[in-house]
C-alpha positions as a LaTeX table, in Angstrom:
\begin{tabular}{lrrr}
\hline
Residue & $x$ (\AA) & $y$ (\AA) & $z$ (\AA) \\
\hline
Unk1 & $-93.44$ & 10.47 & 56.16 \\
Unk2 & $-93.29$ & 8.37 & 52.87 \\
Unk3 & $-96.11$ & 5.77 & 51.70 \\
Unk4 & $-93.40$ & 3.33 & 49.46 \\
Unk5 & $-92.95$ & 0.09 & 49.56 \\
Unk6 & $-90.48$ & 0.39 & 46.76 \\
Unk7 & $-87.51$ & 2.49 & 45.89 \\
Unk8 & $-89.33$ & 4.66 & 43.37 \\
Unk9 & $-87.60$ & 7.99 & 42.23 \\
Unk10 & $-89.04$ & 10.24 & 45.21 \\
Unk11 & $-87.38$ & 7.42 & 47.41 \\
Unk12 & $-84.16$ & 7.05 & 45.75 \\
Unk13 & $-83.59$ & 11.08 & 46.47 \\
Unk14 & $-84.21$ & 10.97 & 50.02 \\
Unk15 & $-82.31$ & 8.11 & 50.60 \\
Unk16 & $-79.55$ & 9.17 & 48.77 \\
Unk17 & $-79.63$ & 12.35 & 50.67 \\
Unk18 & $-79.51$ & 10.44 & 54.09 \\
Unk19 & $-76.71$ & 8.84 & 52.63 \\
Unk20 & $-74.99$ & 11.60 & 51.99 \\
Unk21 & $-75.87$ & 13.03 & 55.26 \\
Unk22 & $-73.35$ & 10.40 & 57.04 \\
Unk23 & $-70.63$ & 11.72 & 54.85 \\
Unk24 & $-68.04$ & 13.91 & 56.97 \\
Unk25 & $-69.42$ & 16.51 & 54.31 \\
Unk26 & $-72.77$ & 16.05 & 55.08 \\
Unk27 & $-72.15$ & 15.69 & 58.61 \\
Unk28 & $-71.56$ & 19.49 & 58.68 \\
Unk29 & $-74.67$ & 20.62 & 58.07 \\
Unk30 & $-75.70$ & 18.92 & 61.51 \\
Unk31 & $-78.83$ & 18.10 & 60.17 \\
Unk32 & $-80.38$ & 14.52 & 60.92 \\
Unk33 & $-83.49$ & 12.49 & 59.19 \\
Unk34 & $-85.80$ & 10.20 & 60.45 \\
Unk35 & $-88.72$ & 8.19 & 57.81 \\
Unk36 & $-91.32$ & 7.20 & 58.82 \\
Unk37 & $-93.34$ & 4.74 & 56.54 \\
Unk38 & $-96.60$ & 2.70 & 56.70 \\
Unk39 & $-97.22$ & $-1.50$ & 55.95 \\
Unk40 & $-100.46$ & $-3.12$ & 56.42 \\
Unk41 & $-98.89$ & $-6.61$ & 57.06 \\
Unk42 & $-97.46$ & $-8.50$ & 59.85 \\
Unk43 & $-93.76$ & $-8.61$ & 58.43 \\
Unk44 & $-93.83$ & $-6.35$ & 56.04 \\
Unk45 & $-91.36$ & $-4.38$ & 57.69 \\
Unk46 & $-88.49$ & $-5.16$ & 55.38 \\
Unk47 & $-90.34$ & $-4.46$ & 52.14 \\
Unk48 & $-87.63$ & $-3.31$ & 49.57 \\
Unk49 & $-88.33$ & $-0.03$ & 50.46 \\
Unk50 & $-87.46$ & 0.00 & 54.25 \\
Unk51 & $-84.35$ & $-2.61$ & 53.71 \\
Unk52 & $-82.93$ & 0.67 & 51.98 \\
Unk53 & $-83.74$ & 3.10 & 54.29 \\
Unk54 & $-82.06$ & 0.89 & 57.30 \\
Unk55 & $-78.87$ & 0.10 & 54.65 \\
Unk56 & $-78.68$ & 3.76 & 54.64 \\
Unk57 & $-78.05$ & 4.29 & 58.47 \\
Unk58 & $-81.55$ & 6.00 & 59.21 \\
Unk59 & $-84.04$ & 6.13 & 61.85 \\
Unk60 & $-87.38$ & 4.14 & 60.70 \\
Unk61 & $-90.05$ & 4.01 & 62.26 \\
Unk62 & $-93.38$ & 2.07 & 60.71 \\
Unk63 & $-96.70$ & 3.28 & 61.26 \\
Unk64 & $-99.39$ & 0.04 & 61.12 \\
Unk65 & $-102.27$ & 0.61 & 59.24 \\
Unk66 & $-105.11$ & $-1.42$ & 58.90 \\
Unk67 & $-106.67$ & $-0.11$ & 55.72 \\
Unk68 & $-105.51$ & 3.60 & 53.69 \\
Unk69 & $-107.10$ & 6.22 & 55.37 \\
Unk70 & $-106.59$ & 4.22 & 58.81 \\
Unk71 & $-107.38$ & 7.06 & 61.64 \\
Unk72 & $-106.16$ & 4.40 & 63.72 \\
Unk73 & $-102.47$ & 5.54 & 62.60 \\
Unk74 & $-102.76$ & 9.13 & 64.32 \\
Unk75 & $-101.30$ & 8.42 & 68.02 \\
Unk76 & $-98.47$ & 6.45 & 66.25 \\
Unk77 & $-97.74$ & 9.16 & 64.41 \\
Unk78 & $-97.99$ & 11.29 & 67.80 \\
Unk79 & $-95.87$ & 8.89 & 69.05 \\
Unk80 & $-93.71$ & 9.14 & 66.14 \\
Unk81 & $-93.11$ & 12.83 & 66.81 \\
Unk82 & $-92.77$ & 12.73 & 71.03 \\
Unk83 & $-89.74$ & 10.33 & 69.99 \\
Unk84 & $-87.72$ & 11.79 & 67.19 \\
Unk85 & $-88.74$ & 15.99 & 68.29 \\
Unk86 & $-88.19$ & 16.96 & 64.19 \\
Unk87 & $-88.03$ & 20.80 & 63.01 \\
Unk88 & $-89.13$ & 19.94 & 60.23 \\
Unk89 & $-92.27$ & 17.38 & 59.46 \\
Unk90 & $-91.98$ & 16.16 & 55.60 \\
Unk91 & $-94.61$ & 15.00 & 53.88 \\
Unk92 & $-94.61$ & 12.33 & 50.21 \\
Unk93 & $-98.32$ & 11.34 & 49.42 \\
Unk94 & $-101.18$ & 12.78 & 49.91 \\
Unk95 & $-102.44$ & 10.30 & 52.68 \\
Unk96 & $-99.32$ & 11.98 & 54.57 \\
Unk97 & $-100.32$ & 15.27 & 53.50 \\
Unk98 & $-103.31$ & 14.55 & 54.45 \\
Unk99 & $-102.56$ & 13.23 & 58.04 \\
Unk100 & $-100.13$ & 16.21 & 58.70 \\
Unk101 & $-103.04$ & 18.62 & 57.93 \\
Unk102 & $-105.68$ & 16.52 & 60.10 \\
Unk103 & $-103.03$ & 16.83 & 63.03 \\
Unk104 & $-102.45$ & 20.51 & 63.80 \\
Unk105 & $-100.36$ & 19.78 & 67.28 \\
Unk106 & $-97.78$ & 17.57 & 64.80 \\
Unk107 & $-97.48$ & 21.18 & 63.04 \\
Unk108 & $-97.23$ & 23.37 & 66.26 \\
Unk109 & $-93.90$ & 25.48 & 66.32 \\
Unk110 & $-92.91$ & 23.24 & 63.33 \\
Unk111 & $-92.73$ & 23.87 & 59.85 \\
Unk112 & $-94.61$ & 21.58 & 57.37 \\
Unk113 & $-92.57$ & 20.76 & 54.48 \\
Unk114 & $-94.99$ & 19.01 & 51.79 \\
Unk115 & $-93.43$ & 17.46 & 48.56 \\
Unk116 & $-96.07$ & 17.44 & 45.43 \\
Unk117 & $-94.71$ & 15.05 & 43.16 \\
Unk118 & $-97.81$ & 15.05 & 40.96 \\
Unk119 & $-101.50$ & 14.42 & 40.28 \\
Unk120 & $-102.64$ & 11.00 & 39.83 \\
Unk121 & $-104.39$ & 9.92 & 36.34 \\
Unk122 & $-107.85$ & 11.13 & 36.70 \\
Unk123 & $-110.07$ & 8.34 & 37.39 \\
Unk124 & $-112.48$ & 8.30 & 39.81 \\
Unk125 & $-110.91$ & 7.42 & 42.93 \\
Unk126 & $-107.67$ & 9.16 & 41.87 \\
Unk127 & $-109.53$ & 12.56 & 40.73 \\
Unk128 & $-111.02$ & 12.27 & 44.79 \\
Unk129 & $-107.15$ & 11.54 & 46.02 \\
Unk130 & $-105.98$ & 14.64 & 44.12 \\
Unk131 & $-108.85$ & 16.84 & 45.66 \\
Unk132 & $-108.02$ & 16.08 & 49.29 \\
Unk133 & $-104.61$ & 16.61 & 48.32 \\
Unk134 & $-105.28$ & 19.75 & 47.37 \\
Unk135 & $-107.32$ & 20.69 & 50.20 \\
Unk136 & $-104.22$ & 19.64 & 52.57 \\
Unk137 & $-101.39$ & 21.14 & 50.94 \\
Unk138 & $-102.82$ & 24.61 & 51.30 \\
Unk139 & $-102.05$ & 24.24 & 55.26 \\
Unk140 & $-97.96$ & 23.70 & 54.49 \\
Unk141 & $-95.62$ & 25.99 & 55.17 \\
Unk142 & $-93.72$ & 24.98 & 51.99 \\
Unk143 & $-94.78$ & 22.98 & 49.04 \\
Unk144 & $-92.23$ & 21.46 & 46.86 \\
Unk145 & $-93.00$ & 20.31 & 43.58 \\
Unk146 & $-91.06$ & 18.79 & 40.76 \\
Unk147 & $-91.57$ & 20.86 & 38.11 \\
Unk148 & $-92.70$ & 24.52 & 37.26 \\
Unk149 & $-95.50$ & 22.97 & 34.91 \\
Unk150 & $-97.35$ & 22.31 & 38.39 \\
Unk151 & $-97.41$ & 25.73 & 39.45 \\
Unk152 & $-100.67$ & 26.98 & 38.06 \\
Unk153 & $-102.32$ & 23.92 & 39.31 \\
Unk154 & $-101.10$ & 24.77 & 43.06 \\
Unk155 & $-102.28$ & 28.01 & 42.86 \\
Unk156 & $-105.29$ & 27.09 & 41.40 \\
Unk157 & $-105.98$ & 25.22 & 45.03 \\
Unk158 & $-104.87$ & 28.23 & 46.95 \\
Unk159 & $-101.22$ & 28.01 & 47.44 \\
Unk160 & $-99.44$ & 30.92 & 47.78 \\
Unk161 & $-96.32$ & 31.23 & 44.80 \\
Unk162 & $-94.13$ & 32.72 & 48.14 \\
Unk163 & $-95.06$ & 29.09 & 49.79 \\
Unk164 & $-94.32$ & 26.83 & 46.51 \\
Unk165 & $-90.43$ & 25.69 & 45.69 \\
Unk166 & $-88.80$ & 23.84 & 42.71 \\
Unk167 & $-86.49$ & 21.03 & 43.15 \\
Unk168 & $-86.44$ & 18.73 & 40.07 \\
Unk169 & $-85.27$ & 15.41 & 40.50 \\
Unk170 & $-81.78$ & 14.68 & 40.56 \\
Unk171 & $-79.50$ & 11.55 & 38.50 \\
Unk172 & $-76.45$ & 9.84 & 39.20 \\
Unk173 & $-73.42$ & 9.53 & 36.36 \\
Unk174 & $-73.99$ & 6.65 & 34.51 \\
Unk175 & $-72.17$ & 3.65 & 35.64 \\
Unk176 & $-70.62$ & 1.75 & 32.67 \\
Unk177 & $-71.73$ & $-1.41$ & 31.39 \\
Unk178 & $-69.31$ & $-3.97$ & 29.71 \\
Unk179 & $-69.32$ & $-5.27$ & 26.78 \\
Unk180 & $-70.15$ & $-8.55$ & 27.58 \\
Unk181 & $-73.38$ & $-7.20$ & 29.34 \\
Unk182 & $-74.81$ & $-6.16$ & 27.05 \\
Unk183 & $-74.23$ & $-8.77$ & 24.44 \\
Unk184 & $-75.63$ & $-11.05$ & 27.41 \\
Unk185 & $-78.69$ & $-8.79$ & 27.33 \\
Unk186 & $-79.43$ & $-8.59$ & 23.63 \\
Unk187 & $-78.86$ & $-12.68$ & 23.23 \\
Unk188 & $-81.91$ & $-13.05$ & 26.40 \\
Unk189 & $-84.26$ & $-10.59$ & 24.94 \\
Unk190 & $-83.52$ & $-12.04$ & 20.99 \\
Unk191 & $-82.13$ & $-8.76$ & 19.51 \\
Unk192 & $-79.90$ & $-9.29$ & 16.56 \\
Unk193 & $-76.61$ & $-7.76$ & 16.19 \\
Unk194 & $-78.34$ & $-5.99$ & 12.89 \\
Unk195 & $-81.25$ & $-4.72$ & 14.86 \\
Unk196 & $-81.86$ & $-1.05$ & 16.68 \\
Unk197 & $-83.52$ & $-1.22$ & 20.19 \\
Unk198 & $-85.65$ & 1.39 & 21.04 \\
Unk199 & $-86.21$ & 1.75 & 24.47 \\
Unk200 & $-88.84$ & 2.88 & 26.88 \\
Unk201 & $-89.06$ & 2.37 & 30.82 \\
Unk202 & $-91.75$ & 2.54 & 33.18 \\
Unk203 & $-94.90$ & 1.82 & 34.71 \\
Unk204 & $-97.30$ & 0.51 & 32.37 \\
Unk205 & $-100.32$ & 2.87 & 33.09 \\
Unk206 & $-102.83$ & 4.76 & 30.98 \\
Unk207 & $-100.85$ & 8.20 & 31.98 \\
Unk208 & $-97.32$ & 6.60 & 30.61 \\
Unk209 & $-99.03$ & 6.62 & 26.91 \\
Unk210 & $-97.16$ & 3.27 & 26.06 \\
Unk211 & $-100.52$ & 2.94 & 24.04 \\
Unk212 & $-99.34$ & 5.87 & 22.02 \\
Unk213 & $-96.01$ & 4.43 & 21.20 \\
Unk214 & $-97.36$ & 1.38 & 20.02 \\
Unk215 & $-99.59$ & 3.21 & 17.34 \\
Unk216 & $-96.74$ & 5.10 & 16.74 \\
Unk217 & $-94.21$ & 2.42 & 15.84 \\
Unk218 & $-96.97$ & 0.57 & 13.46 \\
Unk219 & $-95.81$ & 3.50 & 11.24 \\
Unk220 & $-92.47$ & 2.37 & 11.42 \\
Unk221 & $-92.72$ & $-1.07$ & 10.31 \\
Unk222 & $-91.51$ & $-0.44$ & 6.81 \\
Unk223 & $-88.66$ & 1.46 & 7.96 \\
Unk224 & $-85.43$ & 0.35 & 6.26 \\
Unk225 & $-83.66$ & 0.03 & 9.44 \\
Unk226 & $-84.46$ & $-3.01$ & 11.37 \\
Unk227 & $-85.76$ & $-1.97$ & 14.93 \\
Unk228 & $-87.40$ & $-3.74$ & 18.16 \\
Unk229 & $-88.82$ & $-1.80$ & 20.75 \\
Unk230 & $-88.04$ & $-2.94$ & 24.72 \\
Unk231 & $-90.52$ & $-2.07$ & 27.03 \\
Unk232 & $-89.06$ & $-2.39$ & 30.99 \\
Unk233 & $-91.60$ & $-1.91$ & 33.77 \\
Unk234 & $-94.99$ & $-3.80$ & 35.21 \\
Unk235 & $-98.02$ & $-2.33$ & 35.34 \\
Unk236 & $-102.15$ & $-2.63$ & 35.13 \\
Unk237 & $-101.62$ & $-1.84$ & 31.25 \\
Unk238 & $-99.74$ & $-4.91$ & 30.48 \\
Unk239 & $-101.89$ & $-7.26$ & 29.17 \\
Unk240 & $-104.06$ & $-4.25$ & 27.60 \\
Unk241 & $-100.86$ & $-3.07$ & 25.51 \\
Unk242 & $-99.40$ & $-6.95$ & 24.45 \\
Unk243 & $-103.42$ & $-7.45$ & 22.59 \\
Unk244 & $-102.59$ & $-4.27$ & 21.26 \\
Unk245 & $-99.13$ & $-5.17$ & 20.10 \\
Unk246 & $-101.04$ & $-8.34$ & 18.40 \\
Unk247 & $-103.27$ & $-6.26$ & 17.32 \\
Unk248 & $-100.72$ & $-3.71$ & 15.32 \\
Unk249 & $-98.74$ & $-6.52$ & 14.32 \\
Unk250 & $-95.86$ & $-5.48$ & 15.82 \\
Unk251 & $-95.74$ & $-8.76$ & 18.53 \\
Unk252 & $-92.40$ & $-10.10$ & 17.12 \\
Unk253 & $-91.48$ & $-6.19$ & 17.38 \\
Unk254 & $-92.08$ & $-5.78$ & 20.76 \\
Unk255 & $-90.47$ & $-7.07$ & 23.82 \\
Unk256 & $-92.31$ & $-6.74$ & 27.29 \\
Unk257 & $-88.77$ & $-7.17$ & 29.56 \\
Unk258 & $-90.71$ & $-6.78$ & 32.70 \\
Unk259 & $-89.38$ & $-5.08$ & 36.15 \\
Unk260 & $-85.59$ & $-4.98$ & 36.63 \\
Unk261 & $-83.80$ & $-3.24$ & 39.96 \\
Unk262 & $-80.89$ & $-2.32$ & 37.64 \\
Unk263 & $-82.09$ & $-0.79$ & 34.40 \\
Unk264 & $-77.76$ & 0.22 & 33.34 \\
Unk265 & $-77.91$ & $-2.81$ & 30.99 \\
Unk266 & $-81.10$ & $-1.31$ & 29.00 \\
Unk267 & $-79.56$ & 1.75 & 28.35 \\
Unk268 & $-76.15$ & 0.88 & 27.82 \\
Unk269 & $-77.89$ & $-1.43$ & 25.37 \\
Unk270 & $-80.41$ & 1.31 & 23.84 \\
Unk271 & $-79.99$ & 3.39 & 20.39 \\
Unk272 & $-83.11$ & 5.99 & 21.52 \\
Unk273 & $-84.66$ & 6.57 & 24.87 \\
Unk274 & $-88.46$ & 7.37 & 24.50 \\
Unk275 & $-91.15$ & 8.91 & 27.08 \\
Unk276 & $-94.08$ & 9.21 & 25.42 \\
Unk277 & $-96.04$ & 9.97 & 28.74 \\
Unk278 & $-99.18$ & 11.69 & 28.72 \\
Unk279 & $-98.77$ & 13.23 & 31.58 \\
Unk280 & $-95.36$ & 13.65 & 33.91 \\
Unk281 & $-93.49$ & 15.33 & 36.88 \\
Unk282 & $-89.55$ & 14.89 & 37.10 \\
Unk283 & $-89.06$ & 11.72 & 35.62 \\
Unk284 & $-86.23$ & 10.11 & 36.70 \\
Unk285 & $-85.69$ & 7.36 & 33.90 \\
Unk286 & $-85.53$ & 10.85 & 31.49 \\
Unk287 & $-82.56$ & 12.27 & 33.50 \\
Unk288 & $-81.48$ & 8.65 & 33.49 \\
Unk289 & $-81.44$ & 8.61 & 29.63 \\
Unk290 & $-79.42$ & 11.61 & 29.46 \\
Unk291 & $-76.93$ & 10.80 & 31.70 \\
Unk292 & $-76.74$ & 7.66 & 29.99 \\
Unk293 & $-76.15$ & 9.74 & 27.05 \\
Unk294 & $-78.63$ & 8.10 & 24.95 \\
Unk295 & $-80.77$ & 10.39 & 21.85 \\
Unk296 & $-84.40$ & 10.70 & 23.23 \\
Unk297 & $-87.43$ & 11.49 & 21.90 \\
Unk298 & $-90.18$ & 12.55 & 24.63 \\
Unk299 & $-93.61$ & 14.20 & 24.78 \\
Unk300 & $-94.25$ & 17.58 & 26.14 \\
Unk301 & $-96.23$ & 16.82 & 29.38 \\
Unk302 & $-95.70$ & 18.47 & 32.46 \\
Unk303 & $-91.72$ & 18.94 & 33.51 \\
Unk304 & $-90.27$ & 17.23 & 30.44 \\
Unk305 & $-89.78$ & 20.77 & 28.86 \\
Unk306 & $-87.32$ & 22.35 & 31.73 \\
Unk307 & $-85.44$ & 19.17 & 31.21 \\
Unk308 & $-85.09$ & 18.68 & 27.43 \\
Unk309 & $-84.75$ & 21.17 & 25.05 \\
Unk310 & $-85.88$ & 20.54 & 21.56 \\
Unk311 & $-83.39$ & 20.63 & 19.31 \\
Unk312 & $-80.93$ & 20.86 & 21.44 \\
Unk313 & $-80.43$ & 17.85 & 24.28 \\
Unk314 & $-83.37$ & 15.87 & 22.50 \\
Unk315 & $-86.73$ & 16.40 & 20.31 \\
Unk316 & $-90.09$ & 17.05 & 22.07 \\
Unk317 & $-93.61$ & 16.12 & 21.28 \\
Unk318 & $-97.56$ & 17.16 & 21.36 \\
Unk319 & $-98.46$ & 14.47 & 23.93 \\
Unk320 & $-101.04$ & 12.15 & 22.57 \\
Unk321 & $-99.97$ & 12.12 & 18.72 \\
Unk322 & $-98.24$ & 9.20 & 17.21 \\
Unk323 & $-97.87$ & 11.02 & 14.68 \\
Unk324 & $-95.45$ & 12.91 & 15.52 \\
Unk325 & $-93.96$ & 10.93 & 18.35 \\
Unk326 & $-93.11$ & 8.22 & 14.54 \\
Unk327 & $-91.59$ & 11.46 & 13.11 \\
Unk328 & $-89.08$ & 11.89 & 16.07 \\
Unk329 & $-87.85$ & 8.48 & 16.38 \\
Unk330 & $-87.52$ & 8.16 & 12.69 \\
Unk331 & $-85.37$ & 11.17 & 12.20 \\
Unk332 & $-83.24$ & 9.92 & 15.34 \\
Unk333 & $-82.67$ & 6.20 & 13.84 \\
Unk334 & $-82.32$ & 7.61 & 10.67 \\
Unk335 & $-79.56$ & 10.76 & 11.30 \\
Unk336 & $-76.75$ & 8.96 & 13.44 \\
Unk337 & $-74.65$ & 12.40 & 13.66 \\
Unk338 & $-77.86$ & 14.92 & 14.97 \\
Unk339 & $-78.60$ & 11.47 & 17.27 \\
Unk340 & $-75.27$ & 11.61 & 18.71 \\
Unk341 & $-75.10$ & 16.15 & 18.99 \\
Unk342 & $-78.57$ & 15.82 & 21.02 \\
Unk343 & $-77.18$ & 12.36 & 23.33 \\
Unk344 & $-73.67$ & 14.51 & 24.36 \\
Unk345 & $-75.67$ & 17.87 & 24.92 \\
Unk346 & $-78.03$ & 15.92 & 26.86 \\
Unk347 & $-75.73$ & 14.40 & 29.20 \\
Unk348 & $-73.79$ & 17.76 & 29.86 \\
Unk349 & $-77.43$ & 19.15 & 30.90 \\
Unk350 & $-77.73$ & 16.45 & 33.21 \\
Unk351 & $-73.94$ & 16.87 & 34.82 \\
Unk352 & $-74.63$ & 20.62 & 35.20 \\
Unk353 & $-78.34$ & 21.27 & 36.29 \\
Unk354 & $-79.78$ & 17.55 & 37.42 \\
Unk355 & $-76.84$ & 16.48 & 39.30 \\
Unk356 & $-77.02$ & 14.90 & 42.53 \\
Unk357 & $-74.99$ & 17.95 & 44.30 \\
Unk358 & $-77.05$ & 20.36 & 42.79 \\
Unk359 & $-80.72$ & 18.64 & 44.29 \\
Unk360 & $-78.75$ & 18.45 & 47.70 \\
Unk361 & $-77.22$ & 22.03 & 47.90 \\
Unk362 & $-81.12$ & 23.62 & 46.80 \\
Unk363 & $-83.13$ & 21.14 & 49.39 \\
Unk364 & $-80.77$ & 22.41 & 51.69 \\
Unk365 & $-81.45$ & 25.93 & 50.91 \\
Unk366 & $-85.06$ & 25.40 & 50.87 \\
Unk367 & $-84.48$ & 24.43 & 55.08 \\
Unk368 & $-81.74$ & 26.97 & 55.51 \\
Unk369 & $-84.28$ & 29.99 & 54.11 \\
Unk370 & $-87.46$ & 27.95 & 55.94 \\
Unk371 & $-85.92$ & 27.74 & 59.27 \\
Unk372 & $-83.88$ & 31.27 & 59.17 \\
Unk373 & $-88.10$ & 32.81 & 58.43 \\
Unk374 & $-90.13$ & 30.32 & 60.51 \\
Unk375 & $-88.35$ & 30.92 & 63.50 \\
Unk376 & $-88.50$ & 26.76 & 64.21 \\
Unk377 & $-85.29$ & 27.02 & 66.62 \\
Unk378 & $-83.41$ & 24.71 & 65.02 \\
Unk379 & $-78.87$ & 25.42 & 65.14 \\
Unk380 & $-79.11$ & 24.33 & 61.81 \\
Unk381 & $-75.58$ & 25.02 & 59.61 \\
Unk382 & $-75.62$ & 24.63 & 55.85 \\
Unk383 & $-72.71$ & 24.20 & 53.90 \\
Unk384 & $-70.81$ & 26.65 & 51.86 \\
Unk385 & $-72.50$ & 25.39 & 48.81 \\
Unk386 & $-75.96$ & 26.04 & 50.17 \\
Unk387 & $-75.39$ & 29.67 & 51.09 \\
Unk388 & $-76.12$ & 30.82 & 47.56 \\
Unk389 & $-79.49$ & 29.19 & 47.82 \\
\hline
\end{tabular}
C-alpha cells in the first residue's frame, strides 16, 4: 500500500523494481507485486502516480477514501487482500501503517513489511502523524528505513534492532544531456555564458532549509565569480523564500524554475549541487547529483552522512548555519580541480553502493531472510545475487 499521487523517490524504487520484475531476470525470482493506492476523487484514478504503476505492467488496485483517516477504506482493503492472497503486506505512509496495524486478520500468517521513510517536520498535525506512526510500526514484522541515522529514533518507539533493516535509496546512471539542451536551458532561465549556476532541487518546505541557503548566498554576493542560484521544485515555502530573496537582495540572483518531471537538464547544466536540508532520509536528488557527477555541498542531517563523505565524494555541513554552508560553496566555485576530485569520487560511490542492482539484490534479501524465518509459505527463489544477502 502506497499513499502517492506522484512519482516521488519511494515511488520511483518500487516501480522500478516491478519493472524489473518483468525482466526474464527478474522473472526468476518468481516473485509478483500488486499496489494498492488511495484517491479521494471520482477520476482520479490516473493521477501521475497510478499511470506509472499501470505503464509498468502491475496489478492496481485503488482504495476510495472519503477523507484521510477514512475507516470506510477497511473492507476494500479486505477485499484488496481476498483478491491478490500476498505473503507479504507492504506498507509506505503511516496512514498505511497505520491501517495494517488496525487490521490484525490482513497480518494473519503474513508478514508485515513496513517502510519508514522518515518523520514529518514537526508541526502540530505532523508531530501527531509521526506519533501514530510510531505506535503502528512497533506491530511489523520488519521495518525498513532509509538510513541508519533513524535507528535510535525506532528504537526509541520500541522497535526491536533484530526487526529494523537498511535499504538506502537507489539512482540510475545519468543519462546525457546535449549540448544544445542545455544551452536551450540556460537562454530560458537568463544565465549568461559567464555565469556559475548553483543548483538546488526540491520541495520548498521549512525542513528543506532553502531559507538557509538564501542567507547563505547573501554572503556570496561580492564573490568575484559571477553566480545565480536555480531553485527546481514547488512547495508551501515559495512565496515565503522569493520576499526573502527581495529581501537579501539577491532577486536578480535567484531563479525559482518551478516543478519539472525531468530534472537531467538542471544538472547537466549545474557547476555545484547543494542540499542544505534541515532534516533528511535518502534523498534521491543527492544520489542524483552524484551520479550526475556534479561537486556538492550538503548539510549533515539524517542519511546524508552514509552517502557523502566529507572530503572525499563532497563537503558536509552543521545543518542550520549559513555560515558554513557560504564556506563550502565558495571553496567549490572557487577550487575547480578539488571540485572536480570530489564530483568523480562521488559518482564512483554512487555506481558501487547506490546502484539500482544493489537496492534490488538487498530488498530481495530482506524477503528471502523474512520468509525463510516467518515461515509465510511462500516458494519464493531469489537470485544468485541475493544469496549473499
Amino acid at each position: 500500500m502506497m499513499e502517492a499521487n506522484s512519482v516521488t523517490g519511494p515511488a520511483k524504487n518500487i516501480i522500478g523494481f516491478c519493472r524489473w520484475l518483468r525482466t526474464p531476470e527478474g522473472a526468476q525470482t518468481r516473485l509478483s507485486v500488486a499496489i494498492a493506492t488511495f484517491t479521494r476523487n471520482a477520476g482520479a484514478d490516473h493521477h501521475e502516480f497510478a499511470s506509472a504503476v499501470r505503464a509498468a505492467g502491475t496489478d492496481l488496485y485503488v482504495i476510495r477514501e472519503r477523507y484521510r483517516y477514512d475507516p470506510g477504506v477497511m473492507p476494500q482493503i479486505r477485499e484488496i487482500a481476498a483478491q491478490s492472497e500476498p505473503d507479504i503486506i507492504q506498507t509506505h505512509n503511516n496512514k498505511s501503517h497505520l491501517l495494517a496495524k488496525l487490521l490484525p486478520e490482513l497480518r494473519r500468517r503474513r508478514l508485515w513489511f513496513a517502510f519508514h521513510h522518515g518523520d514529518a517536520y514537526p508541526d502540530f498535525k505532523q508531530r501527531l502523524f509521526n506519533y501514530v506512526d510510531r505506535v503502528s510500526l512497533r506491530s511489523a514484522d520488519r521495518v525498513v528505513t532509509v538510513c541508519q541515522a533513524f535507528m535510535p529514533r525506532l528504537a526509541a518507539c520500541g522497535v526491536t534492532s533484530d526487526r529494523i533493516r537498511i535499504l538506502h535509496n537507489s539512482v540510475m546512471p545519468f543519462s546525457p544531456v546535449s549540448l544544445s539542451e542545455r544551452a536551450e536551458l540556460r537562454s530560458r532561465l537568463g544565465i549568461g555564458t559567464d555565469e556559475a549556476v548553483v543548483l538546488a532541487i526540491g520541495r520548498l518546505s521549512r525542513e528543506k532549509g532553502h531559507a538557509v541557503l538564501l542567507r547563505a548566498l547573501q554572503q556570496l554576493r561580492s564573490n568575484p565569480r559571477k553566480w545565480k542560484l536555480v531553485l527546481v521544485g514547488m512547495g508551501p515555502e515559495r512565496e515565503t523564500l522569493m520576499r526573502l530573496a527581495r529581501s537579501l537582495g539577491l532577486s536578480e540572483r535567484v531563479l525559482f524554475a518551478g516543478a519539472h518531471a525531468d530534472v537531467r537538464p538542471f544538472y547537466a547544466t549545474a557547476d555545484v549541487f547543494v542540499l542544505p536540508s534541515l532534516s533528511e532520509g535518502s534523498p534521491n536528488v543527492l544520489l542524483e547529483a552524484m551520479a550526475a557527477k556534479l561537486p556538492i555541498a550538503a548539510t549533515k542531517a539524517g542519511g546524508n552522512p552514509e552517502i557523502i563523505l566529507h572530503n572525499e565524494t563532497g563537503l558536509l555541513v552543521p545543518i542550520g548555519d549559513p555560515q558554513s554552508l557560504a564556506s563550502a560553496i565558495t571553496q567549490l566555485l572557487g577550487e575547480p580541480d578539488l571540485a572536480s576530485r570530489f564530483a568523480e569520487a562521488a559518482c564512483a560511490r554512487a555506481t558501487r553502493e547506490f546502484s539500482v542492482e544493489q537496492y534490488r539484490c538487498r530488498l530481495l534479501g530482506f524477503y528471502a531472510e523474512a520468509l525463510e524465518t516467518g515461515n509465510a509459505g511462500m516458494n519464493y527463489s531469489s537470485p544468485k545475487s541475493a544469496d549473499a544477502n
